[in-house]
N, C-alpha and C positions, 0 to 999 in steps of 0.2 A: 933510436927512439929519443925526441927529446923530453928534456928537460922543464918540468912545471916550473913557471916562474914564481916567484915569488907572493906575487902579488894573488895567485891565480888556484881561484878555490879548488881543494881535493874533495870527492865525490863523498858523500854523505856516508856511504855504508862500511866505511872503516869503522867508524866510530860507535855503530850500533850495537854490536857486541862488545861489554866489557872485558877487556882484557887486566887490567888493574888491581892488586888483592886491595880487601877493602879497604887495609888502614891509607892505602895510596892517596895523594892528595888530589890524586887525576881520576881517582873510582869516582862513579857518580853518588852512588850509594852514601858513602864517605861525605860527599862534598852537600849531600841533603844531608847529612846529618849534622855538618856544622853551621850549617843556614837553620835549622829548627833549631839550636842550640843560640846562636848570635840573635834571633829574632827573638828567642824568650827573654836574653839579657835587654835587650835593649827594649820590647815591649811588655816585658811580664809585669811592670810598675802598674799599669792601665787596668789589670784587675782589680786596682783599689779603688777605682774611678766612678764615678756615678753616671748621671744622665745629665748634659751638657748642652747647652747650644739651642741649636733645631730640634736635639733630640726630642721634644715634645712636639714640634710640627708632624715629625712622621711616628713617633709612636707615642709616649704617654701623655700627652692629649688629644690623641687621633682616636676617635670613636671607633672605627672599624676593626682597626688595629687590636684596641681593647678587651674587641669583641671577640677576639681569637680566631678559631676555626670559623665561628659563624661570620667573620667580617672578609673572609678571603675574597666573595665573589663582590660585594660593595669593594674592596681594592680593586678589583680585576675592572671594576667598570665606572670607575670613574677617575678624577684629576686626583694624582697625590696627596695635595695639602687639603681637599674636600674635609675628608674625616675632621680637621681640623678647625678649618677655616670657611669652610664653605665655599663660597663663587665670591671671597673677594680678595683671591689673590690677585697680583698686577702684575704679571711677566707675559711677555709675548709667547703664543702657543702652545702655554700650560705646560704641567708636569704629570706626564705619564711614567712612571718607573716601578711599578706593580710589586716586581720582584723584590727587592730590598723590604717592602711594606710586608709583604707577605710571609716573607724571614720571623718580621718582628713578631706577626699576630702569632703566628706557631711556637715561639718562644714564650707569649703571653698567655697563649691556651699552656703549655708547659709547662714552666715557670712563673708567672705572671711577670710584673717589673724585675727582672733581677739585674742589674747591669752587670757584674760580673760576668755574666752568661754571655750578655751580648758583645762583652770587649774580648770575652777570649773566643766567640767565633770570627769575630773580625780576626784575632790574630793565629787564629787558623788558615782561615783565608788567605791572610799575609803571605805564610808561610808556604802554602801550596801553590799561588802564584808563581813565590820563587824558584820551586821544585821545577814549573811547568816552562819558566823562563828559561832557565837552567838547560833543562831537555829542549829546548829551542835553539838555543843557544850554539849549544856541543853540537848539535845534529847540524845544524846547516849557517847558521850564519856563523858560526867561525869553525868551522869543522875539522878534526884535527889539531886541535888548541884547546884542548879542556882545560888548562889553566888560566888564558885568558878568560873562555866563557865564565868559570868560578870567580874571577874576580871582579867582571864586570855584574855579575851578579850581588857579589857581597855588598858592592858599591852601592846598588840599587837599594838592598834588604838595609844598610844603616843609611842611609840616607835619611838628615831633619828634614829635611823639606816635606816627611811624608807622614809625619804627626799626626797633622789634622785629619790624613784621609784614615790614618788607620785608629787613632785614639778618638773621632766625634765617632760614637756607632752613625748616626744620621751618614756619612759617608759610605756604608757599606755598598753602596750602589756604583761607589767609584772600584772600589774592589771588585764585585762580583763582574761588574763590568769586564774589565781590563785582564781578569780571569780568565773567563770564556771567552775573550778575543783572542788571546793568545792559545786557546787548546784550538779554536778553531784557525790559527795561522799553523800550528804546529799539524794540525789532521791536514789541511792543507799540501802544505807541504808534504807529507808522507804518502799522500797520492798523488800530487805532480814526480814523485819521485822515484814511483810503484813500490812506495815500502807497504801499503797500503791498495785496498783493494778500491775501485772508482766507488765501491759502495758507502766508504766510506763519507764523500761528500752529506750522506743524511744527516748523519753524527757531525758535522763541524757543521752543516746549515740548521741543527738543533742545535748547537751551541751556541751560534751567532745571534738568532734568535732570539735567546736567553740573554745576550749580554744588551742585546735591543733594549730588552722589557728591565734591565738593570739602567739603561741610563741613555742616552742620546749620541755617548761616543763612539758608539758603532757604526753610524754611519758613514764615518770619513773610513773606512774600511773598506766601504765599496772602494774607495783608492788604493790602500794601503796592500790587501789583499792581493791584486793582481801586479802591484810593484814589487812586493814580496816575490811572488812566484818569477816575476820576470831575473829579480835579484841572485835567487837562489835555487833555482832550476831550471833544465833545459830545453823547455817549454817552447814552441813559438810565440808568437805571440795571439796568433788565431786559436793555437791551443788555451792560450791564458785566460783568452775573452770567453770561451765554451765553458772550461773551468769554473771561471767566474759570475755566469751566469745567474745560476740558482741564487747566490747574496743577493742579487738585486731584483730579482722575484722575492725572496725574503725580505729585502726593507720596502717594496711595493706595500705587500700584503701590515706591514707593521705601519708603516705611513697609512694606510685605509684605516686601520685600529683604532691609530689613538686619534685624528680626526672625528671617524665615528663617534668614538665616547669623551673626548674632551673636548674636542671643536678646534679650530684653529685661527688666530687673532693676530694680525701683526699692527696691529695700532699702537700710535707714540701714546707711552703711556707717559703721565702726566703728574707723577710722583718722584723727586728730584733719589730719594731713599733707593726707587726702583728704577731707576734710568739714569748714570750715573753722566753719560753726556748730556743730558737735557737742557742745560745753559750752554754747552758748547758751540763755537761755529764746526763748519765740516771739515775747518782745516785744521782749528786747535783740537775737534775728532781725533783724527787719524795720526796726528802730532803726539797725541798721548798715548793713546793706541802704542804708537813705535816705541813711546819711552818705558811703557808697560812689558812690551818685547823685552827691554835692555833688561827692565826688573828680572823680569824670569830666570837672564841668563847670568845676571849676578846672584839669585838665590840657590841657582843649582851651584854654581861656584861656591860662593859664600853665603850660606840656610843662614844669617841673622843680620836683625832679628826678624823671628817671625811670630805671624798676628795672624787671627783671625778675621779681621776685618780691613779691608783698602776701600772701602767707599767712599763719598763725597765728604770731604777734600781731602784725604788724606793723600791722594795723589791728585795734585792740582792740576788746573789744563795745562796743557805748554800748546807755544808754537814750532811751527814749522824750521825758525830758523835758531833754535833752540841747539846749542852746541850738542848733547846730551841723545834728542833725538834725530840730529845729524849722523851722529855716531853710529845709534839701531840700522839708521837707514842703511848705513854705508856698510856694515858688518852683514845685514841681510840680505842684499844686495849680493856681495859678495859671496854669502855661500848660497845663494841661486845658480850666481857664474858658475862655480867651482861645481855645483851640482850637473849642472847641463853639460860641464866640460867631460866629465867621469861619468855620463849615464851610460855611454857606450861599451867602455869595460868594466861596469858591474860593481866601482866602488864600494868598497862599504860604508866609505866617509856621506857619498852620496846617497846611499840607502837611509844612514841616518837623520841626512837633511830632511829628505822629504818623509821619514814619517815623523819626524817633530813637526814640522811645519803644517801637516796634516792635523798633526793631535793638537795640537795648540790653535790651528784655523778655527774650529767650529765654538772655541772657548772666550774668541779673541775681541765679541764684541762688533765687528767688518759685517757681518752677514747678517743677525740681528741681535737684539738688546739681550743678555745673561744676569743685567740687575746690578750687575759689582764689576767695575776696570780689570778687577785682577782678584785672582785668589790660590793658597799655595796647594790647592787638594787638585786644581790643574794643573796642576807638576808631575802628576802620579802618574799618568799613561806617558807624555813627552820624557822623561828624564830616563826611560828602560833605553835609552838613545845616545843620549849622553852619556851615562857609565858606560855604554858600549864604545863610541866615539873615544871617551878617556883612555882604557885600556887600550884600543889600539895605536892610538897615538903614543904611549909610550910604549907599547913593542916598538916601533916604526926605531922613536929614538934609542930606545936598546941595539935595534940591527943597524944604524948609523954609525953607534960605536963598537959596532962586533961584540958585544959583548957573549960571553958562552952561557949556555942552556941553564946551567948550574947556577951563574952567577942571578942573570933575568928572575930566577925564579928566590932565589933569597934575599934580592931587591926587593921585587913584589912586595913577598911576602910581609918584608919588613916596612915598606908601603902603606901596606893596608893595615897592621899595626896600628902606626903613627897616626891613620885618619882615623880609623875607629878610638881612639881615646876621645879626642874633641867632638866625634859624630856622637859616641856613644855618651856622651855627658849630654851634648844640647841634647841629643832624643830622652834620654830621661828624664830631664829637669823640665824640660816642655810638655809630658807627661802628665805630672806631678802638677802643673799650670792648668792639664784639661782635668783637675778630679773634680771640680765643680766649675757650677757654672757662673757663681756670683766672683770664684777664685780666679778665671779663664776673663771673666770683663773688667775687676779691677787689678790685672798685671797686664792684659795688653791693651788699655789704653795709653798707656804710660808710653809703646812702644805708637799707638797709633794717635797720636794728640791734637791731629788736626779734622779727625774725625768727624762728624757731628754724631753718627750713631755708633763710635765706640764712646763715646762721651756718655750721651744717652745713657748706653745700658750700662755701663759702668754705675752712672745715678740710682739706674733701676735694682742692680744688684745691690748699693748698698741699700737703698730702702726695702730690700729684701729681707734684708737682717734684721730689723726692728721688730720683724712679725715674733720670734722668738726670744727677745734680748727684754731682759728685765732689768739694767741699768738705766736709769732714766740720762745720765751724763753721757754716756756710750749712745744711747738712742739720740741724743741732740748730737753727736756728733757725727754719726751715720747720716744724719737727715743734713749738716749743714756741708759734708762733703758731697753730697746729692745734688744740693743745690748750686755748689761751687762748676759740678760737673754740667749740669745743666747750664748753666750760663758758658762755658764755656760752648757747647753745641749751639746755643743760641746766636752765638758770634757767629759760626760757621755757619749755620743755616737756621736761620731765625723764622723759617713759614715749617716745621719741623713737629708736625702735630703730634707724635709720643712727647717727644722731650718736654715741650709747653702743658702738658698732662701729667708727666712726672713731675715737673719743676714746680707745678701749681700745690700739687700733692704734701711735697718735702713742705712748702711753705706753710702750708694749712696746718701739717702737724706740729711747726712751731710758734701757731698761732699767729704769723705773722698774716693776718687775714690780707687788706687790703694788698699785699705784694701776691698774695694768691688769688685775689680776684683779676688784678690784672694782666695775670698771665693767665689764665683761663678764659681770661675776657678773648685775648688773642686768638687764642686755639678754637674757642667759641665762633668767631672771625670765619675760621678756617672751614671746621667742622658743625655748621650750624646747629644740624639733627643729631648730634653726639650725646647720646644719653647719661653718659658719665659726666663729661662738662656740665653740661644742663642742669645734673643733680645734684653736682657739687655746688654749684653756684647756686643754688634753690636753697640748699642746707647755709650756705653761711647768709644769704638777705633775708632767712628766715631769722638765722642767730641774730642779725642786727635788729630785726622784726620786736621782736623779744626785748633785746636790749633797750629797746624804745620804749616797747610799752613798759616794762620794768621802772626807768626815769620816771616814766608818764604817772605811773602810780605813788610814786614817791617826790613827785610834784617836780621835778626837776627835767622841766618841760623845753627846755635849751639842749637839754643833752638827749631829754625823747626825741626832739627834731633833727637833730646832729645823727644819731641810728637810723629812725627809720630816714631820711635822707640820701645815706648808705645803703638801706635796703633797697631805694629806688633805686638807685644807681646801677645796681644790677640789677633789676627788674623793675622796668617803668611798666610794665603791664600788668601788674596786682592790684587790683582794684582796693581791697584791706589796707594795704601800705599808703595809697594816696586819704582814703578816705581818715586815717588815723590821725595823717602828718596836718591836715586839715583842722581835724579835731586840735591837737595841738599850737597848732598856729591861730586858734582862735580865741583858745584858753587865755593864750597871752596878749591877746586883741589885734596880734597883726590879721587883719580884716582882710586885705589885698591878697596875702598867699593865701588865707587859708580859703580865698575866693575859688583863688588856682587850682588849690589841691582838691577842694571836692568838685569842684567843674572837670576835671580828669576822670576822678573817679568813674561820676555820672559818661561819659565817652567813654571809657572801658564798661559800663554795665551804665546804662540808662535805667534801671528798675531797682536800683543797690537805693532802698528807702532813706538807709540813714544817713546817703550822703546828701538827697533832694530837702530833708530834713537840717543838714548841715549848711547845704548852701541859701537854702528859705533864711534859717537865722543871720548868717552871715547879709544879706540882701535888707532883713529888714534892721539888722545895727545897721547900715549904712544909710539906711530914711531915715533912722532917727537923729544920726548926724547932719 
């Protein structure tokens, strides 16, 4: 009988019955319990943490949400950000993710806001993933090697790069996601395998399902799914497609859904904030795109620093002949090659190509607009790949240097040591970054500088501060780093209608008026019908209003004209302001303007008496001259 090669998987059901006493490093039992153990070191800080970010787009500003139990079926039937925002979000083909929403409102009916509540279910969720990957793991894709499986796992559970998805609660949707993908890969498999009865298929096409209604990355699933089974069972392939089936009966009926109740839009949207190629050509596209790839594969490498925001410009366009994304080219490239060459015997190195390449496709921007170049909470389904790809790569060069079973495994160990010091500091101190959310804008803009909206909200957050701060010296100083940060986003993207609304803001509160009319005047430009612009600028040519007539009464009728002058300037359409500045200007006999000013008047309001009254006198000094 020969001999399994090396390379060449042993059949799943050894490993299904434990044989290991618990304290063994190879029991499974064991090896979940030092994953719920490492995951509370390294996450249990986030129970100090508030509500951060988005968290108000999808729960405590979200009506529905609010509403608790009664807001579940308004989730269930309408776009995500609705409750919030209404119908003026701007991303191509809405946000249907029902699930993660409906978490929140039953926590709301429950508890009301509590966030503690919601950071330690996200870090339960964490946790159970792990358990689930784990058991994916040992069973079949490295079967026979519970050590590796444990360590490509540990890899994944301290991984920084997975901060944001597990510390913003608003990410829960990447979680629950990437959850029930993987129970539904693992039921899967245990009926390609007959561990499992064909009945089975209900239960992982109600899982699948579920991880639908959690977020959009199931779909590449339809792929990944029967790549899996081709990978890791002995399937035909006519068997895999019959197998396979029901999913895509299942994303049919899910695609007919969120159509039905969101609608579906692929139009350029025309918001630089929400389409972050929108000044691009299609070459310096696709050019960024690649060097956006290389980011990825350096943040799984090397997690710093990380931000929560890459949007315009914090990653500028490049071109094509850009050394850097030369580089992406030629590396992805290459592990295509390498992929196509190893699909035949079942790699695993090629297994992991293509479900990265998968989980990172539908994120990437190529097929259509996501609103942001890049972001590290799409790391979180791609990188279960990576840690897997790393640990075998260094078996590979352990069995290069023969080394014995004994040694491999107090290497490791000492391995994963050595990463977890550095992993487990950046994950908690990053932590410690998400406990708020004015704390989370003014430290990573520092990291993201060429921003225009980390600049922004960094502005935003500190003029946040002032609402409670009863230093007046601290108050000027929040409001003049507001304004520093605004100008900076203003360099970067100067048609940028928050920023030019904060910036006008900061200015107004330190009185510096005209630098805030001007920059409202802009944003005014932009957003004509903006009722906040419009009334800001109403309040201060009324102040100047005021200020006029003030002079006016106190005869100091150069400085009445000087205001209200002012007050025209931002609004030539108030009939009161031209008819006044008239009055004034007659006072002092200049005859000519103050012709001007009530002949204005009278064309804003023909029937306004006292200016017909104004310009009659002005008409008849000038007969008698």
């Amino acid at each position: 009988m020969a001999k399994n090669k090396p390379d060449e998987k042993l059949t799943p059901e050894i490993i299904l019955t434990e044989s290991k006493p618990f304290l063994s490093l190879e029991n499974f039992g064991s090896q979940c319990l030092i994953i719920f153990i490492i995951a509370i070191i390294f996450y249990g800080n986030t129970l100090l943490n508030g509500f951060a970010l988005d968290d108000g787009l999808v729960w405590t500003d979200n009506k529905f949400v609010k509403n608790g139990f009664g807001g579940i079926i308004d989730i269930l039937f309408h776009d995500s950000f609705y409750g919030t925002i209404g119908n003026n979000y701007n991303l191509a083909g809405g946000r249907w993710r029902p699930l993660s929403l409906i978490t929140f409102a039953i926590e709301n009916q429950l508890w009301g806001q509590t966030p503690w509540i919601s950071h330690l279910i996200n870090l339960l969720l964490y946790m159970v993933t792990g358990f689930v990957l784990l058991k994916l793991i040992r069973n079949y894709l490295l079967p026979a090697k519970p050590l590796m499986a444990y360590a490509s796992v540990i890899l994944f559970i301290i991984h920084p790069v997975h901060t944001e998805a597990i510390t913003n609660i608003k990410s829960r949707d990447e979680i629950l996601s990437l959850l029930f993908l993987l129970i539904t890969v693992l039921i899967s498999l245990d009926v390609a395998n007959e561990k499992r009865k064909a009945s089975a298929i209900l239960v992982a096409g109600l899982s699948f399902f579920i991880a639908l209604l959690s977020k959009e990355n199931g779909l590449m699933f339809l792929f990944i799914i029967p790549v899996t089974l081709y990978f890791f069972s002995k399937l035909t392939l006519k068997k895999i497609a019959i197998q396979s089936l029901p999913y895509f009966f299942l994303v049919a009926v899910y695609i007919y859904l969120r159509v039905s109740i969101v609608g579906f839009s692929n139009e350029k949207v025309s918001e630089l904030m929400d389409n972050p190629f929108l000044l691009a050509t299609t070459s310096q596209t696709f050019a960024t795109i690649f060097f956006v790839f290389l980011l990825y594969f350096k943040l799984l490498f090397f997690p710093h620093p990380l931000t929560y925001d890459y949007s315009y410009n914090q990653i500028p366009y490049h071109e094509l002949n850009d050394l850097r994304v030369i580089v992406s080219v030629v590396i992805h490239i290459a592990l295509i090659v390498f992929c196509l060459f190893h699909l035949k015997n079942k790699s695993v190195f090629a297994y992991c190509i293509l479900f990265y390449f998968a989980s990172i496709f539908i994120v990437s921007n190529i097929v259509f607009n996501i609103g942001a170049p890049m972001a590290e909470r799409f790391l979180y389904q791609p990188s279960i790949v990576f840690c897997l790809a790393l640990v075998v790569i260094v078996e590979r060069v352990f069995n290069l240097f023969k080394l014995t079973s004994s040694l491999q495994k107090n290497i490791s160990i000492g391995c994963l040591l050595i990463i977890s010091i550095p992993a487990g500091w950046k994950t908690i101190t990053r932590n410690e970054v998400w406990r708020t959310g004015p704390r989370l804008g003014m430290t990573d803009v520092l990291s993201s500088t060429n921003s225009a909206r980390a600049n922004t909200y960094a502005a935003a957050n500190y003029i946040s501060l002032i609402d409670t701060c009863k230093n007046e010296t601290r108050i000027k100083t929040y409001l003049e780093k507001a304004i520093k940060y605004c100008t900076i986003s203003e360099k970067i993207y100067p048609k940028f209608y928050t920023n030019l609304m904060l910036w006008g803001f900061a200015y107004s509160r330190l009185d510096s008026l005209d630098r805030a009319v001007f920059v409202w005047k802009q944003a005014q430009s932009l957003q004509p019908n903006s009722s906040y612009v419009n009334n800001n600028l109403k309040s201060i040519s009324d102040k100047y209003f005021n200020l006029g007539l003030g002079e006016g009464a106190k005869k100091n009728f150069n400085q009445s004209i000087y205001f209200i002058r002012k007050a025209i300037s931002i609004d030539e359409t108030n009939t009161e302001y031209w008819y006044n500045l008239g009055g004034a200007y007659f006072t002092i006999n200049n005859i000519d303007s103050a012709e001007i000013s009530f002949a204005n008047a009278l064309k804003l309001n023909p029937n306004h008496k006292q200016a017909k009254q104004g310009l009659d006198a002005v008409r008849m000094r000038k007969n008698l001259k």
